[in-house]
Structures are given as C-alpha cells and as structure tokens.
N, CA, C and O atoms as a GROMACS GRO file, in nm:
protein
  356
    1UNK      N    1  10.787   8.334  11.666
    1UNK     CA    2  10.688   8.260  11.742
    1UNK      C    3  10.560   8.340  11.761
    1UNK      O    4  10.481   8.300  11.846
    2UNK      N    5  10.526   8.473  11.675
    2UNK     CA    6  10.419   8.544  11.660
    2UNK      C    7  10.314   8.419  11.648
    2UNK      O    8  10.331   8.318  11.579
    3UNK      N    9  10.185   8.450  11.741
    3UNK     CA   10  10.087   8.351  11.664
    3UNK      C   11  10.033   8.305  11.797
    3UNK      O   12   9.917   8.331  11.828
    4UNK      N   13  10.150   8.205  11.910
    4UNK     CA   14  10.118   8.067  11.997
    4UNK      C   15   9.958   8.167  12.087
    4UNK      O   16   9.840   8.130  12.089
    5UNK      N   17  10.003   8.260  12.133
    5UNK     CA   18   9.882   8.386  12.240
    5UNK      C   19   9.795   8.378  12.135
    5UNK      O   20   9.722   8.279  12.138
    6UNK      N   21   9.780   8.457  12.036
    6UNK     CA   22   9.678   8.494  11.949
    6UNK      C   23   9.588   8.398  11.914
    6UNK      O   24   9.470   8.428  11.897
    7UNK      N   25   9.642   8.245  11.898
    7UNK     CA   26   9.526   8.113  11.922
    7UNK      C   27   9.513   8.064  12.043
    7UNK      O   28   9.428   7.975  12.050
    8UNK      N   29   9.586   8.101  12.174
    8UNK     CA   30   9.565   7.990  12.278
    8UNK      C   31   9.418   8.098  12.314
    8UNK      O   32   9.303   8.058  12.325
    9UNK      N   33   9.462   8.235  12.328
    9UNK     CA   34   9.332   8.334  12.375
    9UNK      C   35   9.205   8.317  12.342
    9UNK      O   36   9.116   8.369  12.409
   10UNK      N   37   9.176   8.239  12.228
   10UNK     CA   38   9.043   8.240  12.199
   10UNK      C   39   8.973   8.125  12.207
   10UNK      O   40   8.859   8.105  12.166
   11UNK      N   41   9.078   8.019  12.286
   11UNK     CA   42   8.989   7.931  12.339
   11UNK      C   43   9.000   7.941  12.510
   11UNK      O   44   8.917   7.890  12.585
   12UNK      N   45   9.125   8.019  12.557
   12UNK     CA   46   9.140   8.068  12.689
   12UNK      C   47   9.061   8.140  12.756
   12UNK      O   48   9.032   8.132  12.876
   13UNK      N   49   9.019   8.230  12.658
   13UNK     CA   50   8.870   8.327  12.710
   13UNK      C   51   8.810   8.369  12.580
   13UNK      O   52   8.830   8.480  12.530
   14UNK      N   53   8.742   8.283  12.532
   14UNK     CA   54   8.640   8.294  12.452
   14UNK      C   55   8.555   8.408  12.458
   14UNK      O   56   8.533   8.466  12.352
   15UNK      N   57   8.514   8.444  12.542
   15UNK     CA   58   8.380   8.576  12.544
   15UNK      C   59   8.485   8.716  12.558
   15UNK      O   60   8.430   8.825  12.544
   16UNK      N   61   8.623   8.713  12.583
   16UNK     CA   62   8.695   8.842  12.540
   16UNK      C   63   8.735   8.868  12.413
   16UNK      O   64   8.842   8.920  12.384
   17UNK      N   65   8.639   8.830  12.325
   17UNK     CA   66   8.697   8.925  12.196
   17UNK      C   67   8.769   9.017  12.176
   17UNK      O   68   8.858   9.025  12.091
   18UNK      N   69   8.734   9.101  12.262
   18UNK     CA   70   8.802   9.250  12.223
   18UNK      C   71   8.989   9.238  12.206
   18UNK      O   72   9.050   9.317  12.133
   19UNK      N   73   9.062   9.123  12.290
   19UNK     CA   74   9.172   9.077  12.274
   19UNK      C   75   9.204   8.972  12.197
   19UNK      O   76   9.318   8.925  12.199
   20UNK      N   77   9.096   8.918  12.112
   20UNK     CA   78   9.133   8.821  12.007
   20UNK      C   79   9.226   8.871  11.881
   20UNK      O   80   9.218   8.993  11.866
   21UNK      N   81   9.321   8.798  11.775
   21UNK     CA   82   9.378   8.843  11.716
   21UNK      C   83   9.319   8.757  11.597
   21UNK      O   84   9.391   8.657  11.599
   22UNK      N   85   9.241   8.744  11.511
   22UNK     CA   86   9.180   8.627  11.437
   22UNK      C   87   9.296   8.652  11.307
   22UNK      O   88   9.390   8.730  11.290
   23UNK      N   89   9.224   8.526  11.214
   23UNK     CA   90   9.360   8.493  11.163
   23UNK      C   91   9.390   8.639  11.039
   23UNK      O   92   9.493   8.702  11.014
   24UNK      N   93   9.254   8.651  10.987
   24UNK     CA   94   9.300   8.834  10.911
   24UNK      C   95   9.371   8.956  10.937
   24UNK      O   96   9.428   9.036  10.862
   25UNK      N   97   9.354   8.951  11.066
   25UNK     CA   98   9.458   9.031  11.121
   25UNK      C   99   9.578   9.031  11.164
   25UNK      O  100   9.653   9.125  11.192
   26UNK      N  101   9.600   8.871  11.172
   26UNK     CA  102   9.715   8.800  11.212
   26UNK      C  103   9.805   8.784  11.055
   26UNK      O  104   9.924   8.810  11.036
   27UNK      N  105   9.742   8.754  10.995
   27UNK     CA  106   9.812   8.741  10.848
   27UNK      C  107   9.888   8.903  10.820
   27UNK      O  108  10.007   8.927  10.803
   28UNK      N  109   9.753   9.015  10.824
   28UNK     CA  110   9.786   9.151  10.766
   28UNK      C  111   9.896   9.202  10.850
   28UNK      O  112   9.966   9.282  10.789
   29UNK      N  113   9.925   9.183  10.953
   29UNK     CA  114   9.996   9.194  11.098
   29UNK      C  115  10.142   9.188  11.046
   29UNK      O  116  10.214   9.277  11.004
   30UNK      N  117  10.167   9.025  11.066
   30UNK     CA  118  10.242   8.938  11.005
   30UNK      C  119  10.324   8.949  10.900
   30UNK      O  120  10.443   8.917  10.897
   31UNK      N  121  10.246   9.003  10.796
   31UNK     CA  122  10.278   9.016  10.648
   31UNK      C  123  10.312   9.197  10.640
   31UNK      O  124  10.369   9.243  10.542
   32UNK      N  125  10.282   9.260  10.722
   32UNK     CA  126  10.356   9.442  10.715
   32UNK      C  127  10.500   9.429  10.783
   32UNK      O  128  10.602   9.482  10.737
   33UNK      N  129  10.496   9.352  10.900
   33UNK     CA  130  10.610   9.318  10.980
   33UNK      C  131  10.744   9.262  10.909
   33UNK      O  132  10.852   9.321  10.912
   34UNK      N  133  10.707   9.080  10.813
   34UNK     CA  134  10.805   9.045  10.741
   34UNK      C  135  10.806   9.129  10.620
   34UNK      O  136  10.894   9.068  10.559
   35UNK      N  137  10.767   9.239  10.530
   35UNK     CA  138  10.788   9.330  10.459
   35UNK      C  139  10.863   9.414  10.515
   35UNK      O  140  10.970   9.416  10.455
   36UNK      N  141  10.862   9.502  10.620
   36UNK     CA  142  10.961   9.561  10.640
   36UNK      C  143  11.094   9.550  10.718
   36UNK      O  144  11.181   9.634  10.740
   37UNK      N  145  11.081   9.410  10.756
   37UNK     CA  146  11.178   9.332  10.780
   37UNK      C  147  11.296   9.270  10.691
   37UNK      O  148  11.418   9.286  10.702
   38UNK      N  149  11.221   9.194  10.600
   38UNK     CA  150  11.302   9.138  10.529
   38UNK      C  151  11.404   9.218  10.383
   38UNK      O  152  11.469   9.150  10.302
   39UNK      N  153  11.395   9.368  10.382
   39UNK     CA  154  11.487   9.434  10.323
   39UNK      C  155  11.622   9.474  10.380
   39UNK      O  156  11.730   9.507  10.330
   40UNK      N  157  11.563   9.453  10.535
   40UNK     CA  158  11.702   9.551  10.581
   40UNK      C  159  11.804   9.437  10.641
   40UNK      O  160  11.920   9.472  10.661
   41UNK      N  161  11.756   9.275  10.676
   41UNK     CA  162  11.800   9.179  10.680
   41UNK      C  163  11.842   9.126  10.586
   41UNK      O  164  11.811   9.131  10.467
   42UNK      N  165  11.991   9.019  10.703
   42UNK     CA  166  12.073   8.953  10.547
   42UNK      C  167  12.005   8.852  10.503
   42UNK      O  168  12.017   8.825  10.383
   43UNK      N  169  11.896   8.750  10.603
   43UNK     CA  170  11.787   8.677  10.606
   43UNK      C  171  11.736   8.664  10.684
   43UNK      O  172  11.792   8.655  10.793
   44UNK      N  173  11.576   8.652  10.667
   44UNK     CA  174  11.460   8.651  10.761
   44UNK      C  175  11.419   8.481  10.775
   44UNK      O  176  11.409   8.398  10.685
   45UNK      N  177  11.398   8.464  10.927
   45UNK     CA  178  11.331   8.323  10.980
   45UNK      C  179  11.227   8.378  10.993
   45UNK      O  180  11.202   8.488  11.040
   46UNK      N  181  11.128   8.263  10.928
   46UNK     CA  182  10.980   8.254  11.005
   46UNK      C  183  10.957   8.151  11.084
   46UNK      O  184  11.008   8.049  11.040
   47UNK      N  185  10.887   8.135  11.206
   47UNK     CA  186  10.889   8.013  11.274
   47UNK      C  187  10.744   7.979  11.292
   47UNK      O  188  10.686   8.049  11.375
   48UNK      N  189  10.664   7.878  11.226
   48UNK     CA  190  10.510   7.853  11.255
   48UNK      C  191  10.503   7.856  11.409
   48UNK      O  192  10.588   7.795  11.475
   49UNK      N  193  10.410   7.920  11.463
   49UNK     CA  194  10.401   7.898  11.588
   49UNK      C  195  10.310   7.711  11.613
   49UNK      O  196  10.241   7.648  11.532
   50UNK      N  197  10.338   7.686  11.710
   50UNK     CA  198  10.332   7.524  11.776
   50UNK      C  199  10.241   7.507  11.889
   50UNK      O  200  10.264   7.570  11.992
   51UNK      N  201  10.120   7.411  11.881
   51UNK     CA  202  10.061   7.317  11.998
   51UNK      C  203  10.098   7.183  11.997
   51UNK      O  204  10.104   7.101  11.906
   52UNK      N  205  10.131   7.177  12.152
   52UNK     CA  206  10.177   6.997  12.158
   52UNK      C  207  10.062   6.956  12.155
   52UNK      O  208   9.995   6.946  12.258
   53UNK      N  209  10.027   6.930  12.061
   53UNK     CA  210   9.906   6.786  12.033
   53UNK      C  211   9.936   6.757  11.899
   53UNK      O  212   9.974   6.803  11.791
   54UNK      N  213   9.887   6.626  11.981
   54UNK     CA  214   9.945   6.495  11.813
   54UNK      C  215   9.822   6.520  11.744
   54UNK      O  216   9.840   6.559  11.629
   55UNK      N  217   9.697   6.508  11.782
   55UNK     CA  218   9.568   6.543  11.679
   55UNK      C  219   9.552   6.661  11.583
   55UNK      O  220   9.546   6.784  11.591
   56UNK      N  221   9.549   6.608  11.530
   56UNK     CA  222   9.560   6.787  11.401
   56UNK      C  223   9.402   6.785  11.422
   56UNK      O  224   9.373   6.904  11.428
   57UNK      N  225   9.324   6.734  11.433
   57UNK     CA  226   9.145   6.705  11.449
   57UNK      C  227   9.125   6.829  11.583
   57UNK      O  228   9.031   6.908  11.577
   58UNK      N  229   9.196   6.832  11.665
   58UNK     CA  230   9.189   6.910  11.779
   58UNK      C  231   9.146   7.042  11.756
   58UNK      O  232   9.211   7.095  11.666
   59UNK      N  233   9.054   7.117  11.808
   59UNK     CA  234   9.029   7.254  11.795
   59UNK      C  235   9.096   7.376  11.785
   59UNK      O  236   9.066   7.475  11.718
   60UNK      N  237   9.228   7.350  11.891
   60UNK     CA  238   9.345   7.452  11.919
   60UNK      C  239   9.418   7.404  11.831
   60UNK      O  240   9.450   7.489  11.747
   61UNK      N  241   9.458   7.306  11.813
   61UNK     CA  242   9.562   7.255  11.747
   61UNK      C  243   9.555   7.288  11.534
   61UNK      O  244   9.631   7.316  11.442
   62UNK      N  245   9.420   7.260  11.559
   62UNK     CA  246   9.377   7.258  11.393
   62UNK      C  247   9.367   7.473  11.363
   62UNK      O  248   9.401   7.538  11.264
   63UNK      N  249   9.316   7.515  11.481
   63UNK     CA  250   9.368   7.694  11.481
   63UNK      C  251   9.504   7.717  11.454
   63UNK      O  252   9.538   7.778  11.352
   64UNK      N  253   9.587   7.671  11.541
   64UNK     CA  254   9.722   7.674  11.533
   64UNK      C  255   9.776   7.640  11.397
   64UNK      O  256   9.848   7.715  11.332
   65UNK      N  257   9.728   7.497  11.353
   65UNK     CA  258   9.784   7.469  11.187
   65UNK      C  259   9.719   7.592  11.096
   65UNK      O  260   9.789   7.619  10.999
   66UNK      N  261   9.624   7.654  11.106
   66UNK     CA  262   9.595   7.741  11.016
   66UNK      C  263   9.713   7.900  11.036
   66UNK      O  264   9.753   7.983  10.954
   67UNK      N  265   9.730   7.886  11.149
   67UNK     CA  266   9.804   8.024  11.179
   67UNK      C  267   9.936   7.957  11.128
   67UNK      O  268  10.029   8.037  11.121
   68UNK      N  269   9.962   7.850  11.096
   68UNK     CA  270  10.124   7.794  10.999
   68UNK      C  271  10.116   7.809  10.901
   68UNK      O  272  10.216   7.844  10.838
   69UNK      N  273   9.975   7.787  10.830
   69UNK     CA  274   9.979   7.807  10.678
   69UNK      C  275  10.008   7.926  10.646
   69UNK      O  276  10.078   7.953  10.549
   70UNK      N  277   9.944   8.037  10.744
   70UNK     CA  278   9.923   8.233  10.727
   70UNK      C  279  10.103   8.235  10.751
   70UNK      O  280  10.154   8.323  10.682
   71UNK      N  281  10.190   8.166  10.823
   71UNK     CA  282  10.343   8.158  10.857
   71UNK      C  283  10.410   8.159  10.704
   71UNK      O  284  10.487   8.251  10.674
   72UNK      N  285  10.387   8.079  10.631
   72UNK     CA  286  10.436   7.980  10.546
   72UNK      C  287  10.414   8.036  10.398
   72UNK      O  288  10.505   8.021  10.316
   73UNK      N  289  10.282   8.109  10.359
   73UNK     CA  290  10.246   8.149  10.280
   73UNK      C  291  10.344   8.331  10.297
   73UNK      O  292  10.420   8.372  10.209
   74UNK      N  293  10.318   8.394  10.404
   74UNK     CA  294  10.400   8.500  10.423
   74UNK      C  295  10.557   8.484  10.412
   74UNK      O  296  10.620   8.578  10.363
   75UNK      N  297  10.612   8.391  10.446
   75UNK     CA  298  10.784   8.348  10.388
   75UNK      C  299  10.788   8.323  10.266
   75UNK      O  300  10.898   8.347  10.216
   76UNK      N  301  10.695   8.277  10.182
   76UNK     CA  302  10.701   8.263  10.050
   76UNK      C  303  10.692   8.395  10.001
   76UNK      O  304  10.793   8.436   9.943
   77UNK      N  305  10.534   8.520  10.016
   77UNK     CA  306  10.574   8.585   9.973
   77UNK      C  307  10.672   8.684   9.959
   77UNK      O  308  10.703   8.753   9.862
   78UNK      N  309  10.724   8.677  10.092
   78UNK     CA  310  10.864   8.769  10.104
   78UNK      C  311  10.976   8.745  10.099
   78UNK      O  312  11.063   8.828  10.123
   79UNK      N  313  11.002   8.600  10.062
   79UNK     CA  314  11.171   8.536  10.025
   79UNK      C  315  11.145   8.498  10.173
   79UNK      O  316  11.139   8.616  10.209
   80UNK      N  317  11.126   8.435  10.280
   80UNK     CA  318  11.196   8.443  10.412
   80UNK      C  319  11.232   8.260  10.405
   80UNK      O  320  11.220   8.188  10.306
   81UNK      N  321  11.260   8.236  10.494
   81UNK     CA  322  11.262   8.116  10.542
   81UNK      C  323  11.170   8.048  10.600
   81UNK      O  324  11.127   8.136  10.675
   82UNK      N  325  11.121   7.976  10.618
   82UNK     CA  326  11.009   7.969  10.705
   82UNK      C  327  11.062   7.777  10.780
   82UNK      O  328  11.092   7.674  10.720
   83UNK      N  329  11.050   7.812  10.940
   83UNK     CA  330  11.105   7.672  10.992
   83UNK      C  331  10.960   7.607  11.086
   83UNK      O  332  10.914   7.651  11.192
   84UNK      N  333  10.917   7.500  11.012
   84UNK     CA  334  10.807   7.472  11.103
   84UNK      C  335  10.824   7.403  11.212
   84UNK      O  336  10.891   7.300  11.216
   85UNK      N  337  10.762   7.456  11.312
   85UNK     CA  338  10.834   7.407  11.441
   85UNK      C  339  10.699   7.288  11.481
   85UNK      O  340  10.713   7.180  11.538
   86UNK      N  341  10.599   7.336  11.441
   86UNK     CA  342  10.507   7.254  11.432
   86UNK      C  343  10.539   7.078  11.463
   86UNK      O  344  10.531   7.011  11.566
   87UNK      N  345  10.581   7.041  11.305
   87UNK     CA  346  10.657   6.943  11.282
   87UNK      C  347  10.731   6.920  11.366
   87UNK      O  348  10.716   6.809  11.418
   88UNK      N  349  10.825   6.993  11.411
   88UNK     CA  350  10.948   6.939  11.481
   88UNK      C  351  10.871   6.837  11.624
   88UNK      O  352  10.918   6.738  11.680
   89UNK      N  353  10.761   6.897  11.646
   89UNK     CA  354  10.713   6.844  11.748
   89UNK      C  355  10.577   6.695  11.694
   89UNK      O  356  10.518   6.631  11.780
   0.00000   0.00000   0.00000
C-alpha cells in the first residue's frame, strides 16, 4: 500500500514540498525495494495504492491512477504479482 501518503500529501499541503514523494522517486523507491525483495521471497504482492472516487477525471484520484501504473509496471518488471485494489473499489 506504498503510494496512498505520497499522493494524498501533495494535495494535503501543497506548499510543503520538501515532504512530497513525486512519482520519480516513488517509482525509483519502489522499484530498489521490489528488487531486493523479490529474490529472497517465495512470491511478492504488489498492491496499487487506492482513492475512493469513482471519477478517474479527479485530481487525486487521476495522481493516484498514475502511482498504479508506476505499481504495475514494477510487478512486471520483477515477476511480482501485482493486485489492484484500485479496481476492487
């Protein structure tokens, strides 16, 4: 569930950058973590992190779908699983 903080923060307090996690760093983050994860596991879950809103048009919400794709694309490259919870909702 890496991700839900790292987008709610930057519309939560916009003028604190200095605690923003934008999505390049969130990917590079992300992607060192399931690398050294997924060798020593028998299998790795990824879980897109999730906003309840039905509008994908939404500002948070359309942040959030991008931080699923950075989810989704990182389970691919590392064999993981990836469960979108997104969807589920």
């Amino acid at each position: 569930m890496i991700g839900i903080n790292d987008v709610w923060r930057q519309f939560d307090s916009p003028h604190q950058k200095e605690g923003h996690v934008y999505p390049d760093e969130y990917e590079a983050t992300l992607r060192r973590l399931a690398e050294l994860t997924a060798p020593v596991v028998k299998r790795l879950f990824l879980l897109t992190p999730f906003y309840i809103e039905p509008n994908p048009a939404d500002a948070m919400r359309a942040r959030m779908d991008e931080y699923g794709g950075i989810v989704r694309r990182t389970g691919e490259a590392v064999g993981a699983s990836v469960i979108d919870t997104q969807a589920a909702f």
